[in-house]
C-alpha positions as CSV (number, residue, x, y, z in Angstrom):
1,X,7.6,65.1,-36.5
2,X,4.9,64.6,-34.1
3,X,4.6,68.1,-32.2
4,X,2.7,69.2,-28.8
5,X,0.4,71.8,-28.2
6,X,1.0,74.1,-25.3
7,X,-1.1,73.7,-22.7
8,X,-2.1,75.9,-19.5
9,X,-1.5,73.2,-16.9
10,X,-3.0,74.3,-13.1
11,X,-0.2,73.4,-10.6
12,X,-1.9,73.8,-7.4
13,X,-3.9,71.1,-5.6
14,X,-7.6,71.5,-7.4
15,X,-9.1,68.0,-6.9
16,X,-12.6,67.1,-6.1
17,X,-11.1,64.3,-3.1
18,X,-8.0,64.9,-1.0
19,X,-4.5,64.7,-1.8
20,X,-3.2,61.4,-0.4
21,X,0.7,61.4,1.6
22,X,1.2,57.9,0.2
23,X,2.2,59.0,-3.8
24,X,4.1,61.4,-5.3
25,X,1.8,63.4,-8.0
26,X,2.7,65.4,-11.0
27,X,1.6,66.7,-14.4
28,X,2.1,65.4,-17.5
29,X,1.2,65.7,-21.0
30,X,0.9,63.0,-24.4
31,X,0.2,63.7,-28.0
32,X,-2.3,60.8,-29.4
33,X,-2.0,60.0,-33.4
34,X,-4.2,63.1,-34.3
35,X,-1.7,65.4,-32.5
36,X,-4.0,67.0,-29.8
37,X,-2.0,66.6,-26.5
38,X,-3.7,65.3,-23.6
39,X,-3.7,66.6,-20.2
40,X,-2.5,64.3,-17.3
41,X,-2.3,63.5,-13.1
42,X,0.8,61.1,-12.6
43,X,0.2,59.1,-9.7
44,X,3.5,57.7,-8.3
45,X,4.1,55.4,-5.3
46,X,6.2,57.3,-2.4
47,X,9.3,54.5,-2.8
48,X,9.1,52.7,-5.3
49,X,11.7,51.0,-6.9
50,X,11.4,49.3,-10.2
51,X,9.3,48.7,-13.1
52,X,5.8,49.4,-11.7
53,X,2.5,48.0,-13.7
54,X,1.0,50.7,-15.2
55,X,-3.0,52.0,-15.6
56,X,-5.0,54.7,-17.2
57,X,-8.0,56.0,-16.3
58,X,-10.4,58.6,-17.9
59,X,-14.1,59.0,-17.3
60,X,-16.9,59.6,-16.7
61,X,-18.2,60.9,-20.0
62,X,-18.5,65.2,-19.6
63,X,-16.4,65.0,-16.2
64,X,-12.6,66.0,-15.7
65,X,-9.4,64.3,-14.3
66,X,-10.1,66.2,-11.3
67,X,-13.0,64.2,-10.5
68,X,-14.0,60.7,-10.5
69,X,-11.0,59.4,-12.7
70,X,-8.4,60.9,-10.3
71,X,-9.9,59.5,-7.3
72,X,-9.5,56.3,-8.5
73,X,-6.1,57.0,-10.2
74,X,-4.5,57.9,-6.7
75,X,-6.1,55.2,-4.9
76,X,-4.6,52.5,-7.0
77,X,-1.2,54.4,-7.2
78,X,-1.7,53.9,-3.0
79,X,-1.9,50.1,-3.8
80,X,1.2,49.7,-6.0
81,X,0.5,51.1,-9.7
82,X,1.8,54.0,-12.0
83,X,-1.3,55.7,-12.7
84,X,-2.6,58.2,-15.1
85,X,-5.5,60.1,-15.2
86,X,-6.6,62.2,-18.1
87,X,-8.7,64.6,-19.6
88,X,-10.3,63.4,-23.2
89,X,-9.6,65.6,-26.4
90,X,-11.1,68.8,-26.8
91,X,-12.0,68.7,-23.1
92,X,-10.3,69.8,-19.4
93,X,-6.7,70.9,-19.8
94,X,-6.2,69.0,-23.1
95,X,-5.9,70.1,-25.8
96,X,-8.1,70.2,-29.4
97,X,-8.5,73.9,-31.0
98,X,-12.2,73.1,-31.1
99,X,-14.1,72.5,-27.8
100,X,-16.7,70.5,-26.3
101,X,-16.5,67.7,-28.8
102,X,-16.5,64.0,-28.7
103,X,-15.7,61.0,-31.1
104,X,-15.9,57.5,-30.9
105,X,-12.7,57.2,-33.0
106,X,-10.3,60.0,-30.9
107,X,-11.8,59.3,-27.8
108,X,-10.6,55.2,-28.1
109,X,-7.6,56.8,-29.6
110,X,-7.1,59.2,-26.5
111,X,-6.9,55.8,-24.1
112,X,-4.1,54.3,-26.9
113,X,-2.4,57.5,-26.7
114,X,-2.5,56.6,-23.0
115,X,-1.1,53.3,-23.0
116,X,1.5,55.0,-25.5
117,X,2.4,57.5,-22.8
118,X,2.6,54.3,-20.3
119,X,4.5,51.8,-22.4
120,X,7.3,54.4,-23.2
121,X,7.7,55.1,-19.5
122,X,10.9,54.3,-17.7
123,X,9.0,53.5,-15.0
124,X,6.5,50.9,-16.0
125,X,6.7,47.5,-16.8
126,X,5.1,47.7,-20.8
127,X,3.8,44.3,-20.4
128,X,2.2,44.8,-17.8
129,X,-0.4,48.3,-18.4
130,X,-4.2,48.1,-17.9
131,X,-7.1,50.7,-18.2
132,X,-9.8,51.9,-16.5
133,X,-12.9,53.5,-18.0
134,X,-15.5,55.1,-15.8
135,X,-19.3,56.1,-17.4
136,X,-19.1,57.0,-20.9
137,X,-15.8,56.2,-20.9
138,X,-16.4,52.4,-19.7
139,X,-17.8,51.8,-23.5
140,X,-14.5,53.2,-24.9
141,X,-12.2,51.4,-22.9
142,X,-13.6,48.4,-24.1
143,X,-13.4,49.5,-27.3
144,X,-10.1,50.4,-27.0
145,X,-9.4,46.8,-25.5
146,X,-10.7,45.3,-28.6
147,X,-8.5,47.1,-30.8
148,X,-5.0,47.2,-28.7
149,X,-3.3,44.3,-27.6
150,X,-1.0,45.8,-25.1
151,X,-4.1,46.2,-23.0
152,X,-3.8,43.7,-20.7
153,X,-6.6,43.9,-18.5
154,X,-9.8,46.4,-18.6
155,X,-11.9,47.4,-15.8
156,X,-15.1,49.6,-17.2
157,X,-16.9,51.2,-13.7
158,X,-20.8,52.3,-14.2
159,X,-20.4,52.1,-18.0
160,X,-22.6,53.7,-20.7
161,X,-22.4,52.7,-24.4
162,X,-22.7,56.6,-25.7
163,X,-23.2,54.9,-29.2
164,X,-26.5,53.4,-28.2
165,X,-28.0,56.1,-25.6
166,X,-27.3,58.3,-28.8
167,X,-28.8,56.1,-30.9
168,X,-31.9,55.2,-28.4
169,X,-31.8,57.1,-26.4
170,X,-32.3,55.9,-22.4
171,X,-33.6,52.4,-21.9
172,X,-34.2,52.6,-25.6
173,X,-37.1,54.7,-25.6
174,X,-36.6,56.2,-29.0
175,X,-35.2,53.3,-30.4
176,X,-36.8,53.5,-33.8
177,X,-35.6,55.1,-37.9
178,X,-38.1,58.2,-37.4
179,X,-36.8,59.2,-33.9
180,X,-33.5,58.6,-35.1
181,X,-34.1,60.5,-38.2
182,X,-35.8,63.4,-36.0
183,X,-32.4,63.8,-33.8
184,X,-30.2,63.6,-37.2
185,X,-32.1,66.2,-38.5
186,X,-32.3,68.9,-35.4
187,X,-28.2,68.0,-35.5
188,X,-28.0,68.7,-39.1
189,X,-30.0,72.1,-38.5
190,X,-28.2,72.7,-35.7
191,X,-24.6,72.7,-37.6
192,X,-25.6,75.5,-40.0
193,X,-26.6,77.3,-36.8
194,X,-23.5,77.3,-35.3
195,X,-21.7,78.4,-38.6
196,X,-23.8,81.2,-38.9
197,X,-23.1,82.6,-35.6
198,X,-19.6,81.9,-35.4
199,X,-19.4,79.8,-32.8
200,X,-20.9,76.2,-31.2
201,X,-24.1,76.0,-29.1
202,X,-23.9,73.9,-25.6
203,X,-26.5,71.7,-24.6
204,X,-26.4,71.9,-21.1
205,X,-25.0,70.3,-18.3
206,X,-26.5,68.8,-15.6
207,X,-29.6,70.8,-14.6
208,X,-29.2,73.5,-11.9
209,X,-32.2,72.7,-10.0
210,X,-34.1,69.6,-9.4
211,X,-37.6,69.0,-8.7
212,X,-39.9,66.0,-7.7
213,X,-41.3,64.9,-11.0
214,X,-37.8,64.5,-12.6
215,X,-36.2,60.7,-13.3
216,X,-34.2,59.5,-10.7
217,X,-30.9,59.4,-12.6
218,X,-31.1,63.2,-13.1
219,X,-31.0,63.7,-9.4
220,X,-28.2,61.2,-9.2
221,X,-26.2,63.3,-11.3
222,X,-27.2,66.4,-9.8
223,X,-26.1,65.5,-6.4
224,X,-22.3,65.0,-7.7
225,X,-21.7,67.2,-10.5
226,X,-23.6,70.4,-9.3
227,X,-22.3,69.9,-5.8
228,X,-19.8,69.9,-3.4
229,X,-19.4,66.5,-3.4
230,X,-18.2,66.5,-7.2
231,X,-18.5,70.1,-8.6
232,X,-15.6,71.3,-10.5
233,X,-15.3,74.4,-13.0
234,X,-13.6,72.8,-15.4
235,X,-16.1,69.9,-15.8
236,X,-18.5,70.1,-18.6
237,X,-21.1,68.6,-17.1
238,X,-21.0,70.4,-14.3
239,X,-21.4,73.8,-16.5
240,X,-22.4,74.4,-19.8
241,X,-21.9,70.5,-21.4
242,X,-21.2,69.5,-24.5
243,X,-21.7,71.0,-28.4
244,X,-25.6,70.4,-29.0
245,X,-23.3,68.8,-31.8
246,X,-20.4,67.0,-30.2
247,X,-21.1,63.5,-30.0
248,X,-23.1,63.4,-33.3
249,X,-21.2,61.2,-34.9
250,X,-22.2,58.4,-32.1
251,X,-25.6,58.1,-33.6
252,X,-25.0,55.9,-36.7
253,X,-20.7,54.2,-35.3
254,X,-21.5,51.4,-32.7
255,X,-18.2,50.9,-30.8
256,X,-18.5,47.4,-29.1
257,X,-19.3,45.4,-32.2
258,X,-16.1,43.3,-31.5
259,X,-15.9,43.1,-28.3
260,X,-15.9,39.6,-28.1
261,X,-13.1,39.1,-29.7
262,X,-11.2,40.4,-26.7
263,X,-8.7,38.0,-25.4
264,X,-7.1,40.2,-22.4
265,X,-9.2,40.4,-19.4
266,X,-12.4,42.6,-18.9
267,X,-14.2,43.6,-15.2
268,X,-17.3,45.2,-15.5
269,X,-18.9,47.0,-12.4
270,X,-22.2,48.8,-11.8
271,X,-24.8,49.2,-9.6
272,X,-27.2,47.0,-9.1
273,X,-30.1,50.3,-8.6
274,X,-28.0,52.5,-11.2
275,X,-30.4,53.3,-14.0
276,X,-27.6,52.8,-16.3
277,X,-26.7,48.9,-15.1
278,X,-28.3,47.6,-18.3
279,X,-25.8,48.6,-20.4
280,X,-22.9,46.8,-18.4
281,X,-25.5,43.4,-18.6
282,X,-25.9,43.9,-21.9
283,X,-22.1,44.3,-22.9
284,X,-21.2,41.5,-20.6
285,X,-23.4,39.5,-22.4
286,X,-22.1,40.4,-26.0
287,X,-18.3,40.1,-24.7
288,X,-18.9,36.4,-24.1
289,X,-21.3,35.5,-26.5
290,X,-19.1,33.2,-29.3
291,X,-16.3,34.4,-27.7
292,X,-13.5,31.7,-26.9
293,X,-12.3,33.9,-24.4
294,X,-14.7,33.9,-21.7
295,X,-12.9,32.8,-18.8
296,X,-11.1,36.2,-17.9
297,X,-14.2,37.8,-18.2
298,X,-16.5,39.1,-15.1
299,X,-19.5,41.3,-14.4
300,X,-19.7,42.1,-10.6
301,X,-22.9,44.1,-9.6
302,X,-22.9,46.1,-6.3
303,X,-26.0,45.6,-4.5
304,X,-27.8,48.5,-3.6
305,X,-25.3,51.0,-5.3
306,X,-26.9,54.0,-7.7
307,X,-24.9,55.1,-10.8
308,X,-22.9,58.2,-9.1
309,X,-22.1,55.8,-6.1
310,X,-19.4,54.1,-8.4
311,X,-17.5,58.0,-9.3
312,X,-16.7,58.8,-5.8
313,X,-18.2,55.8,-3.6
314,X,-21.1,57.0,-2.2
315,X,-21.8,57.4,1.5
316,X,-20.9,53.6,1.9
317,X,-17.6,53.3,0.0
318,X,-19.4,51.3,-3.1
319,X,-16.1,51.6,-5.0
320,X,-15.0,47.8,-4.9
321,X,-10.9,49.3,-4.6
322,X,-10.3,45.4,-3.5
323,X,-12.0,44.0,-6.0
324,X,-10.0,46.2,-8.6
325,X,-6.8,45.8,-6.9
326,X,-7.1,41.5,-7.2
327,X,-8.1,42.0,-10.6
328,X,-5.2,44.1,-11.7
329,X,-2.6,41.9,-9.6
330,X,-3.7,38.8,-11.6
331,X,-3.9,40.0,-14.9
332,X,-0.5,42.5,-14.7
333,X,1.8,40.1,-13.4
């Protein structure tokens, strides 16, 4: 018998963007295949009748449902879907009796678990449920596309693929067997660590303080996750982070290696200055490549935009909510 874990659920209002009159919102909860139970914001139309399409969101990759996911959770709820937004295992309000860590396998399973939740709802039409996967989780809700056919249209916003900035690290910089074997190695030191002292180490969040020399990108982050613009206590990356060991297992288990096998419908979106836009060209291009499914298939870059621009819109509304909303009307119908 598949059982829940009980979870401290916050009632009150604490979302990084304002609570909107037009949808009714409420908690819920969902146990994936590994029985963690995941943490959830229902987003609801105010009046509406029947079976509604359904969507999932989660993302970006260290961030809670309280940010950047719920935003745009609530905003297609405004335009006529049933929307979820949750936290990942291990992380936010979910559950997971160890914390801070990731995995290519739960996390794609965490989206499934969504689409469960979803397709199992009175509410929603079950032939009619797509995802959305912001950052980090952009990579995974592709992945999860390639492996569940009830998915029947993807949108991945700003995407990373955590396999390969693990593996590489950024713009491939340490693309190579002895870097790789270097970070493999300060991991492998690292566990024994941690079991000696009882507990796991963080890495870090986002740095607390910025100066001149630093990349761009970690400025960008910076200015949403460690302000008021996207700061939220529960967020990992706007704390303490991650396990120095919790996405280990993303060095050596690529997750798009069949992605172009996908025969539902896939929007990609970044930002055409967003230091991360390579990985969305780069997946776009391996999505269609032999793939005799090409013609539901889209990369849309936003000119100008930065990579935080596309988790809350920026100071020029970069979030293409029109674009999304087309997209989802054609492909849930």
């Amino acid at each position: 018998m598949m059982k829940t874990e009980k979870l401290n659920l916050v009632t009150e209002w604490d979302k990084t963007f304002p609570k909107s009159d037009k949808v009714d919102h409420s908690k819920v909860t969902f146990v994936n295949r590994y029985g963690i139970s995941l943490a959830a914001d229902m987003y609801v139309p105010k009046g509406a009748e029947g079976k509604l399409p359904g969507v999932a969101v989660c993302g970006p990759f260290g961030a809670v449902k309280e940010q950047c996911a719920g935003l745009y959770a609530q905003t297609m709820a405004e335009r006529g879907y049933l929307t979820i937004a949750f936290d990942p295992s291990f992380t936010g309000e979910s559950g997971g009796n160890v914390r801070y860590m990731a995995s290519p396998d739960i996390n794609t399973e965490d989206f499934m678990a969504a689409v469960d939740f979803l397709s199992l709802n009175d509410k929603v039409a079950p032939e009619r449920i797509g995802i959305i996967g912001i950052c980090g989780w952009g990579g995974l809700a592709i992945n999860a596309a390639a492996l569940d056919t009830r998915i029947k249209a993807t949108v991945a916003s700003t995407m990373y693929d955590m396999t390969r900035v693990n593996a590489n690290g950024y713009f491939d910089s340490e693309d190579s067997e002895e870097a790789r074997y270097e970070k493999k190695k300060a991991m492998c030191v690292q566990r024994l660590e941690d079991l000696k002292n009882g507990e796991y180490k963080l890495g870090g969040g986002v740095v607390e303080n910025v100066t001149d020399d630093m990349p761009f990108f970690v400025k960008d982050y910076h200015d949403y996750y460690k302000t008021d613009r996207g700061y939220h206590e529960r967020s990992l990356n706007s704390n303490g982070g991650w396990n120095v060991t919790g996405c280990e297992s993303f060095v050596n288990q690529p997750i798009l290696k069949y992605s172009n096998e996908i025969r539902s419908a896939v929007l990609l979106i970044h930002g055409e200055k967003a230091h991360s836009c390579y990985f969305s060209r780069d997946a776009y291009a391996d999505i269609i490549k032999d793939s005799k499914y090409t013609d539901n298939k889209e990369l849309m870059i936003i000119p100008d935009a930065v990579h935080t621009d596309l988790y809350d819109g920026g100071d020029k509304d970069y979030i293409p909510f029109d674009k999304l909303q087309s997209f989802f009307a054609e492909y849930l119908k």
